[in-house]
C-alpha positions in Angstrom: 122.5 100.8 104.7 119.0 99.7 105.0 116.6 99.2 102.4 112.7 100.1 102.1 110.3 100.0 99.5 107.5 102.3 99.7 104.8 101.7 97.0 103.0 104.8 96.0 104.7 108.3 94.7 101.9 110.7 95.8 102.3 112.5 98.9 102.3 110.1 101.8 105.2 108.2 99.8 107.5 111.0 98.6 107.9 112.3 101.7 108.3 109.2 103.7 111.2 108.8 101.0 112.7 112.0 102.0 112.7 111.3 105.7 113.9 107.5 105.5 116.7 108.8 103.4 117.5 111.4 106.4 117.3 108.7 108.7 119.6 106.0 106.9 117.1 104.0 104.7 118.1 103.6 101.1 114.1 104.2 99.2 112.8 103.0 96.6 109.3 104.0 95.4 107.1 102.2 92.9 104.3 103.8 91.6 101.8 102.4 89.3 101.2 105.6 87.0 103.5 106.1 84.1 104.7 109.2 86.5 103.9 111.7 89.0 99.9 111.6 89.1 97.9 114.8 87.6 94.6 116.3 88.6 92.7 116.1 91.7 91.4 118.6 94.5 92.1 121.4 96.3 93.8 120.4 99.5 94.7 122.2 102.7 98.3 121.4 105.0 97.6 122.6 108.3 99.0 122.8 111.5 101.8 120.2 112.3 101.8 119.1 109.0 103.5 123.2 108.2 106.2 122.7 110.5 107.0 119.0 108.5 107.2 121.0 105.1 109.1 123.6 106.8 111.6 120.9 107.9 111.9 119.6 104.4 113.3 122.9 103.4 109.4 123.0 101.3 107.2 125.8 103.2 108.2 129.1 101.4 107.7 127.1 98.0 104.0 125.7 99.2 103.1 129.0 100.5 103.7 130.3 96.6 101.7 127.6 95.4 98.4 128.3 97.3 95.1 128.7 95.7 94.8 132.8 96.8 90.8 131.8 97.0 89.0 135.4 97.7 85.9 133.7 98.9 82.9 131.7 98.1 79.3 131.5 97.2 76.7 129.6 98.4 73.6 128.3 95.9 70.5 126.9 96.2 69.0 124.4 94.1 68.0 126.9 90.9 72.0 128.6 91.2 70.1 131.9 92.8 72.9 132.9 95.3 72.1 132.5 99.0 75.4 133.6 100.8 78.7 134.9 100.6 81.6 135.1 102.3 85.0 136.7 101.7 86.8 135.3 105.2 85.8 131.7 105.2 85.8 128.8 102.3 84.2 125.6 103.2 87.5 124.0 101.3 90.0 125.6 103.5 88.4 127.5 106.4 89.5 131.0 107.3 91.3 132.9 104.2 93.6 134.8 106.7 94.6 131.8 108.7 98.4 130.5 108.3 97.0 127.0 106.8 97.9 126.5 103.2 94.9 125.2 100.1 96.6 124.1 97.1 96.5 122.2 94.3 96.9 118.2 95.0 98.9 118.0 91.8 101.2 120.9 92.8 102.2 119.5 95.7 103.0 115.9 94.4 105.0 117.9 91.5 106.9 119.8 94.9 107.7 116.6 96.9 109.2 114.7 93.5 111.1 117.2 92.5 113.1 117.4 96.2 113.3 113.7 96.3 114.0 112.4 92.7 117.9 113.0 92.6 118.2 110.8 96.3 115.5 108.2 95.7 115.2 105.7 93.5 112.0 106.2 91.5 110.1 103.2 89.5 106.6 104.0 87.5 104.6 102.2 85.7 104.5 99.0 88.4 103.2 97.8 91.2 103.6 94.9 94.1 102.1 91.8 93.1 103.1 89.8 96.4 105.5 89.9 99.4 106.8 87.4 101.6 109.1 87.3 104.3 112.8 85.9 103.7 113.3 82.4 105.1 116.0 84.2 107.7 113.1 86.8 108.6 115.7 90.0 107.6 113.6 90.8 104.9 110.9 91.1 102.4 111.2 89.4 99.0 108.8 91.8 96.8 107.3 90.9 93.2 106.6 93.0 90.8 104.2 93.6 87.8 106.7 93.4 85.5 108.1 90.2 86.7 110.9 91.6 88.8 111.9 90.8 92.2 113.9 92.1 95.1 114.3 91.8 98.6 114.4 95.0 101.6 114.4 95.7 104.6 111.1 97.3 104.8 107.9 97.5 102.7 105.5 100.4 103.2 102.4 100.8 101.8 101.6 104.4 100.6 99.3 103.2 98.1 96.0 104.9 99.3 92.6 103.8 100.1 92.6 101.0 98.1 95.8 99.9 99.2 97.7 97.0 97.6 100.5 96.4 99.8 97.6 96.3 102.8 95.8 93.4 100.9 98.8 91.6 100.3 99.9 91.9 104.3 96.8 92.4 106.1 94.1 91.1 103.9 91.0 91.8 102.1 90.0 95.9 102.2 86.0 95.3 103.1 87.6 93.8 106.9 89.0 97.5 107.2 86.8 100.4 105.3 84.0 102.1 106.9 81.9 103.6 104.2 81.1 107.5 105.4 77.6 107.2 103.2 78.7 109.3 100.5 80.4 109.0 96.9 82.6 112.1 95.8 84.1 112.3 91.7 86.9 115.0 91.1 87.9 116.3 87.4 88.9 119.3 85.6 87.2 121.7 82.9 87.2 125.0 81.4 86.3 127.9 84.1 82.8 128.3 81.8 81.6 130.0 84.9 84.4 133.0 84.5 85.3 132.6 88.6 88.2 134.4 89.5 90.1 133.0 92.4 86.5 132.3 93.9 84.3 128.8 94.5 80.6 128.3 94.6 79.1 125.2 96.3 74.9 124.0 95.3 73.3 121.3 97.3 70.1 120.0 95.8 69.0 117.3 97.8 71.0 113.9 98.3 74.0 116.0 95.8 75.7 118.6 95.2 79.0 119.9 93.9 81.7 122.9 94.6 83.5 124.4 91.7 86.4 126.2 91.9 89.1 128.2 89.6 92.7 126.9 89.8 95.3 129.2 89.8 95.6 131.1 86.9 91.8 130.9 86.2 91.4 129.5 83.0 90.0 126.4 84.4 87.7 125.3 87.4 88.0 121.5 89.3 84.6 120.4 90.2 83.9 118.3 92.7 80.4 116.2 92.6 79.2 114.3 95.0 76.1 112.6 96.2 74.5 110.4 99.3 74.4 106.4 98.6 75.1 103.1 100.8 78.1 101.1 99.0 77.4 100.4 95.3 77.6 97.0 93.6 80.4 97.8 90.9 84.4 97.6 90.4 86.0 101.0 91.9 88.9 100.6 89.3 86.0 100.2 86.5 86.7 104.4 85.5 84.2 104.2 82.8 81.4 102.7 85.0 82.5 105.5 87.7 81.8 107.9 85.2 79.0 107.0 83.9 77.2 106.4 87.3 78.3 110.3 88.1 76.8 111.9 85.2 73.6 110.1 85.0 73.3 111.8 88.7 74.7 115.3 88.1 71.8 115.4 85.0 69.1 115.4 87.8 70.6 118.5 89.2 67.9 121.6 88.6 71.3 124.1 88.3 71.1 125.7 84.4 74.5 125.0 83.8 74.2 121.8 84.5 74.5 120.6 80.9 78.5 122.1 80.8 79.1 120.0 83.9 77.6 117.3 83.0 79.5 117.5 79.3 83.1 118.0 80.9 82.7 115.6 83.7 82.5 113.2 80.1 85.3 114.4 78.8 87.5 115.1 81.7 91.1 113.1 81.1 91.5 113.2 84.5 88.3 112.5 85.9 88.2 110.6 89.2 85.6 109.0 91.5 85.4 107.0 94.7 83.7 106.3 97.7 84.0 108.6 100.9 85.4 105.9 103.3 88.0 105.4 106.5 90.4 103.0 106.8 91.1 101.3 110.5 93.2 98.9 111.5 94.0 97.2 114.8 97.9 97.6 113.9 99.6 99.2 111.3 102.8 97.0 110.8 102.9 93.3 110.6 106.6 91.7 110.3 108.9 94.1 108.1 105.8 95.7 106.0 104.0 99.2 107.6 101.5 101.3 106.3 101.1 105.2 106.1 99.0 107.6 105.1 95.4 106.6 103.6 96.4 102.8 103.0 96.6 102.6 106.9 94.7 105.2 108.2 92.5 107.0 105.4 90.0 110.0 107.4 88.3 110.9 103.8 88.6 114.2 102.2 85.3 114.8 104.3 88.2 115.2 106.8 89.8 117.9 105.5 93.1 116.3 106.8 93.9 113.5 104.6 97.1 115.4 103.4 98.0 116.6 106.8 98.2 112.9 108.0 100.2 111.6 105.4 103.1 114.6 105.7 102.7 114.1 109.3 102.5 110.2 109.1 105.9 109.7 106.9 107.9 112.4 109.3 107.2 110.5 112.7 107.7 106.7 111.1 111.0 107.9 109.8 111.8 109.6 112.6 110.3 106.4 115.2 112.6 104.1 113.1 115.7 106.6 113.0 115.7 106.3 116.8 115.1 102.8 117.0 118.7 102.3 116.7 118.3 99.8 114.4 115.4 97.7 116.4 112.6 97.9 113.5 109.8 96.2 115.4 110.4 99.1 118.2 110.6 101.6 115.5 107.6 100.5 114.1 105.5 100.1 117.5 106.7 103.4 118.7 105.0 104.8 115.2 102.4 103.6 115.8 102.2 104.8 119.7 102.8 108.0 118.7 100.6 108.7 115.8 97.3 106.8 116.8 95.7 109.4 119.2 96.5 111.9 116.2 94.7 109.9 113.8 91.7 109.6 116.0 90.8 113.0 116.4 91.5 113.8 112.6 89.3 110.9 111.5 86.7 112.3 113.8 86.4 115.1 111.9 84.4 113.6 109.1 81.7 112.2 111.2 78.7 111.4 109.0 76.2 113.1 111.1 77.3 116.2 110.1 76.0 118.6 107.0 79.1 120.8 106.5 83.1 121.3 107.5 83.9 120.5 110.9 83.6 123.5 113.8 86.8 125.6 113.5 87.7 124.5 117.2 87.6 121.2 116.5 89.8 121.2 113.4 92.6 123.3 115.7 92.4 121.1 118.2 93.0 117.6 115.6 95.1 119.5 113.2 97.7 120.0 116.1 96.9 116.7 118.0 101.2 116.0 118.1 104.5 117.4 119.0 107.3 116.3 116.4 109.9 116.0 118.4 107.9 113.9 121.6 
């Protein structure tokens, strides 16, 4: 049986486990947290990507999951309400539509616990370097911990800033496009009593959203603001933090004081720029990316989670036909999934001042057959 290593146990890599194990791959996925990684947004699986959790056996379970969102408001500068809407959420589009919002945690909780008892899961390390075998059949892999082993196939699941890419492909800066905008995401308590419900305040070059999780005791905020690249280390989370709520203080909103205080004491507080990954190829030798590491469209997108349940389904499947030829596998991947990645990435055009027309997101969220 072949071997792959996929490095990264979010969502792009736990489900590319599950289909490489369907299609004759033993997996292994390493993942740099100490475990299956908490926090983060609300985000939406839609179209195509449905019919990939509904392969998996996972649908009925996501569908439970949702957010249930009732609606949204819409603030100006000062918090006075200036719209409302109980059919439409800028965070997931039509309330009554068969797409699914939920949590990013909930999902990454779903997808490891219908993998773990087939794949072989490692946390708490990471790929330090790769190289191919003198015979070319493999990939001899290093580890953080000072381990080593050799597969079949390495695939890099490992997100926007992706390791495995800069090991294979080179330095990041040759492949990001910075989408003008920097977005932090972190948890605290729903101090604004919202019940299933979201509000969103733009106040200049920033702005936020705020919604209740499920349950309602507690809200994730998202903050964001306008700004070319900055000069500073991305994995630097105290500098990140720092730089977010010296700009949420300029906000005018009255409760900006509670923000500002959890986004400070948020365990889980995140922040990174709004960028796009593109690549010439995707694949070079025996190593392949998926997901954000090869293809990131930005949350501005709206599809970043669609493309990595839809990206791990058709590689596994491109290989599983290959009939054991990787590099057509591979190509054939790639073939197939490119014209899909286009149109999703073109949904977070920087031009733009709010979520993509609805037409437009049907269109790109159901840009490819499965089974072609």
């Amino acid at each position: 049986m072949k071997t792959a290593l996929i490095s990264g146990g979010g969502i792009a890599g736990s489900a590319l486990a599950h289909w490489l194990r369907r299609n004759g791959y033993a997996p292994t996925v390493v993942e740099r947290a100490p475990g299956p990684r908490r926090g983060g947004q609300a985000i939406d699986v839609r179209g195509v990507a449905l019919d990939v959790l509904a392969r998996m056996g996972l649908l009925d379970e996501a569908r439970e999951l949702r957010t249930h969102m009732r609606g949204m408001s819409v603030l100006d500068a000062d918090g006075t309400e200036v719209h409302r809407s109980t059919e439409y959420a800028f965070s997931s589009g039509r309330l009554d539509g068969e797409d699914i919002e939920l949590m990013r945690e909930d999902l990454v909780r779903l997808l490891h616990r219908a993998t773990r008892d087939g794949v072989e899961y490692v946390f708490g390390d990471s790929v330090t370097a790769l190289a191919e075998t003198a015979d070319g059949d493999g990939v001899r892999v290093e580890f953080g911990s000072g381990a080593s082993r050799t597969f079949d196939l390495v695939v890099g699941a490992d997100g926007l800033h992706s390791g495995v890419r800069r090991l294979a492909f080179g330095p990041e800066e040759r492949f990001t496009r910075h989408l003008g905008q920097y977005l932090s995401v972190f948890t605290a308590e729903n101090f604004l009593g919202l019940e299933d419900w979201q509000v969103w305040l733009r106040d200049g070059a920033a702005g936020f959203a705020a919604m209740s999780v499920p349950g309602n005791e507690e809200l994730r905020i998202a903050f964001g603001f306008e700004s070319a690249p900055l000069e500073g280390d991305h994995r630097d989370g105290e500098w990140l933090r720092e730089m977010i709520v010296e700009r949420m203080g300029t906000l005018r909103w009255p409760e900006t004081p509670r923000m500002v205080k959890a986004a400070r004491e948020a365990p889980d507080f995140f922040c990174d720029a709004m960028a796009q990954i593109h690549l010439d190829r995707w694949s070079r030798g025996r190593v392949t990316l998926v997901g954000d590491a090869g293809y990131c469209a930005s949350p501005l997108s709206g599809q970043g989670t669609s493309l990595a349940l839809v990206g791990a389904y058709v590689l596994a499947d491109a290989l599983g036909r290959a009939g054991g030829d990787q590099e057509a596998g591979l190509a054939r991947y790639e073939e197939r999934m490119r014209p899909y990645v286009g149109l999703n990435q073109a949904l977070a055009q920087t031009d733009r001042k709010g979520p993509a027309p609805e037409e437009e997101v049907d269109r790109a969220k159901n840009a490819i057959a499965l089974d072609a």
